[in-house]
TIKOLTI-47453 format. One record per residue (C-alpha): residue in three letters; x, y, z. Coordinates in steps of 0.2 Angstrom, whole numbers, plus 5000, padded with zeros to 4 digits. Example, Ala and Ser with C-alpha at 12.3 -4.5 7.8 and 13.67 -1.06 7.14 Angstrom:
REM residues 2
ALA506249785039SER506849955036
***
This chain:
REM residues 343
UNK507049505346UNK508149355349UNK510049425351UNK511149345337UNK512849295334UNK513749325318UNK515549345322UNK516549175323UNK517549255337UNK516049255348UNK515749075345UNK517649025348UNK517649135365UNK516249045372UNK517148895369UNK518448935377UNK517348975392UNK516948805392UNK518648725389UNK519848655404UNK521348595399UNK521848415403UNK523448425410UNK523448595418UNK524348585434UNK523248575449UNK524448575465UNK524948375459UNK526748305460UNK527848415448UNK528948275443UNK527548165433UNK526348285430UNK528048395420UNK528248225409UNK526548195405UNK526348365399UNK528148365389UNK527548215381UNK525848285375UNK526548445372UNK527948365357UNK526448245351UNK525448415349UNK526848495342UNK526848375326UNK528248255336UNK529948305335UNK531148265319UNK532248125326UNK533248115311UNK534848185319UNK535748175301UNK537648205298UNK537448415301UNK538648445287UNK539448615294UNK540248735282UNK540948895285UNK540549035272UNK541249175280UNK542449255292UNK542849395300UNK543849485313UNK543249635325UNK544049705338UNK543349605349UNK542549435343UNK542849315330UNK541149315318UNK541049165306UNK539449135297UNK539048945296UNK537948815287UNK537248665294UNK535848545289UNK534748515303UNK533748375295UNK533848315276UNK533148475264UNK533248605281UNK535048695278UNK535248835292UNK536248975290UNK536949065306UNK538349175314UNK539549105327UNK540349275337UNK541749215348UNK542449355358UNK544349375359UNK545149335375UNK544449175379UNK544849085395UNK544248895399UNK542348905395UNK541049025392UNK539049015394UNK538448985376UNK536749085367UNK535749025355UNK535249225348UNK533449215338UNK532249345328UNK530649335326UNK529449415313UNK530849515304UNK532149535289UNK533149395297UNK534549355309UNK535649475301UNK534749615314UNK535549495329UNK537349545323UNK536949745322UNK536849735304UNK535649835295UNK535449785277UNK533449835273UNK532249975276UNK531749955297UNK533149845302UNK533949995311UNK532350025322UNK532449835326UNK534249845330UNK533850015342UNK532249905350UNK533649785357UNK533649655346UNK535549645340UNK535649505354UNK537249435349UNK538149585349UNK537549595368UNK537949395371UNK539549445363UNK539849585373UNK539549525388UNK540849375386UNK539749245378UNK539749145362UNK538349165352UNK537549075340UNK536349195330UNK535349045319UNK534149085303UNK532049025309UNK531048945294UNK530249065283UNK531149235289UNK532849315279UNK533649195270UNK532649055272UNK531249135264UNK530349055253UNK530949075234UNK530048935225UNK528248985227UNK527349145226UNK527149205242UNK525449295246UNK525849355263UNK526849515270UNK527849395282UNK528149255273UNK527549095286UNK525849075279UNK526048945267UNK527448855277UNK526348845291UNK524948775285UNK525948645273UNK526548595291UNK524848535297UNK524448445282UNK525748345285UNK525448325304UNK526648435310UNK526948645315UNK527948775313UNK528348785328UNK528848595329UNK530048625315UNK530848765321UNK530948715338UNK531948555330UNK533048685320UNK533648755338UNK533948585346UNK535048555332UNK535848725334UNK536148675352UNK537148505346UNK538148625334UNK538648765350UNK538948635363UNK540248555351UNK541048725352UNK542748705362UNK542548875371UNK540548835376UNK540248745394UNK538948635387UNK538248645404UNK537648855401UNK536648845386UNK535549005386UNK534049015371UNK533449185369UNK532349295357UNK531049435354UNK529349425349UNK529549255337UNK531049215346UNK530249215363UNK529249105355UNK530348975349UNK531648995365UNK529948915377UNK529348805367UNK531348755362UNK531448745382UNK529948665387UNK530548505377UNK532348505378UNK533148505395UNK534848565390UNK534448745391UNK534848795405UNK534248975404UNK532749045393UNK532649205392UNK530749225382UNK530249405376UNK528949475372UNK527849325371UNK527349235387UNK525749275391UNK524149175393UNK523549125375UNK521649195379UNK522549355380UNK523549375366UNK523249235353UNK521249215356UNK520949425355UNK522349475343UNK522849435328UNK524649345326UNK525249265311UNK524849065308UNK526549005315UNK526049075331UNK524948905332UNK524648725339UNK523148655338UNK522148585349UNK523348665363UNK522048735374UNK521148585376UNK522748525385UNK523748675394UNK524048855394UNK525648945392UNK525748945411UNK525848775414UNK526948755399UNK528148865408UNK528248725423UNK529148625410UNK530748725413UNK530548695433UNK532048685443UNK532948775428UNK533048935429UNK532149075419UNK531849245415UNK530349315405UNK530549475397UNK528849585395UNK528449765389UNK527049845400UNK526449935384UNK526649785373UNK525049795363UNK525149605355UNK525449525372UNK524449625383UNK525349635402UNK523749555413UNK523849405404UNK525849405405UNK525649435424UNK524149285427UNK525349155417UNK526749215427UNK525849205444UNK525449015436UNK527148985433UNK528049035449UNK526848945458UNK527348765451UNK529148825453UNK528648855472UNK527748685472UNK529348625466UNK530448705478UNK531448855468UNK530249015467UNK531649115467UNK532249025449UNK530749115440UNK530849295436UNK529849435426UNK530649575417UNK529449715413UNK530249865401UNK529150035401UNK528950015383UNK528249915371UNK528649755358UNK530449735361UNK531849685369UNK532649775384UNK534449745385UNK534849865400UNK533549775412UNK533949575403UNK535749565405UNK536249595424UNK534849445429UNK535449345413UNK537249355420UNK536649345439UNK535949155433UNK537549135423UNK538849185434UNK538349135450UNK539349045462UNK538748845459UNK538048905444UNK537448775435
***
């Protein structure tokens, strides 16, 4: 009997066999081939929302901790897109500071990067590491922690949600009107980026993006198209997509069409060459499998070798699983930060 095919993945894995992206870096010039790819890569993205409207910041709350100054802001990144955040400013402040854009992903909001725990889980998020700008703060750093689309309290209220995370519907209204998620949120942080360089104790010139899961997500796509972060710190995301979005399920935000056709996440990470940046992976992680997070990086490292600085790209692996790890990020994220010359 002739063998047949009834699952749709087995027709979308052959065709992926059969796709070579167009602009995946093949030993050419780094220089053009990065700004053909960037290029592409915004186009595919839905374009970017150049509306840079009046942000209209307002301060809603304040508060004093030992060591930081927290004040939870507003600010409109594009008309209808309001952005809550907290702004931690530690005490003690002399001349500048590097400045961190903090970021969760699938979760109860950003209220888990500032170690506060208001629903059931939030404190098994906060102990996997993901209380990022307490660290930032910690460490010395302003940190911004900002709100994404479709998580906490910008969840949507106005229609019936029929999914458990909430970014379905918003997702997929994004490519009826030509554009993703990811291309709105990515917007959302270049705007966050205006709002933290504006900060009189941030050197604009150390501007770090970094998240977990859904944040790593955002913090390199956020860094492939926007050259003032200086330092990504991606976690638990980078990988190639065959591995992790063509064999495993991940939510519709997760998503750019047509994306393979053009480059895999490898090559996306040559954008960020000569800039530093450090990738964060758990060797158990079971959504972004570690193979596929060693071949992109192998890919990666070998454009920033064509380009001159190897040593700039680095790979963190944790012994555990989805999450962040704080204890092996830090010392490379202030190494980068802190160095002599640095930027």
């Amino acid at each position: 009997m002739t063998e047949r095919y009834y699952a749709p993945s087995q027709f979308h894995l052959h065709r992926l066999e059969q796709t070579t992206p167009e602009l995946a870096w093949h030993g050419q010039p780094v220089g053009p081939w990065q700004q053909a790819l960037r290029e592409r890569l915004v186009d595919l993205m839905g374009g970017l929302d150049d509306e840079r409207c009046d942000p209209n910041v307002e301060e809603l709350e304040r508060e004093e901790t030992e060591g930081a100054v927290r004040r939870k802001l507003v600010f409109t990144s594009t008309p209808f897109a309001d952005v809550p955040c907290h702004l931690l400013v530690p005490k003690g402040i002399t001349g500048t500071v590097p400045g961190v854009i903090c970021l969760q992903g699938h979760s109860t909001g950003m209220h888990i990067s500032i170690g506060e725990a208001q629903y059931e889980g939030d404190e098994a998020s906060i102990a996997g590491g993901r209380d990022i700008a307490i660290q930032a703060a910690a460490n010395g750093y302003v940190a911004l922690a900002v709100e994404q689309r479709c998580f906490g309290e910008r969840k949507e209220t106005l229609q019936e949600q029929r999914s458990n995370h909430g970014c379905l519907d918003a997702s997929m209204h994004a490519l009826l009107l030509g554009g993703t998620m990811i291309g709105e949120r990515v917007w959302d942080v270049m705007r966050a980026i205006d709002l933290l360089r504006d900060q009189p104790e941030v050197d604009p010139d150390r501007i770090v993006v970094m998240g977990n899961s859904g944040g790593g997500t955002i913090t390199f796509f956020t860094a492939a198209v926007d050259d003032r972060v200086h330092l990504p710190v991606p976690s638990c995301y980078f990988c190639t997509f065959s591995a992790c979005l063509m064999r495993i399920y991940h939510c519709t935000d997760n998503y750019i069409p047509g994306i393979l056709k053009v480059a895999d996440m490898g090559d996306i990470a040559g954008l960020f060459a000569p800039r530093p940046v450090i990738f964060v992976a758990g060797e158990e992680d079971p959504i972004f499998p570690i193979a596929g997070v060693r071949e992109a990086f192998d890919r990666a490292q070998a454009i920033y070798a064509a380009a001159g600085c190897a040593d700039r790209c680095r790979l963190i692996v944790g012994p555990a699983g989805h999450q962040f790890y704080p204890d092996l990020a830090w010392p490379e994220i202030r190494a980068v930060l802190e160095a002599p010359g640095a930027p």
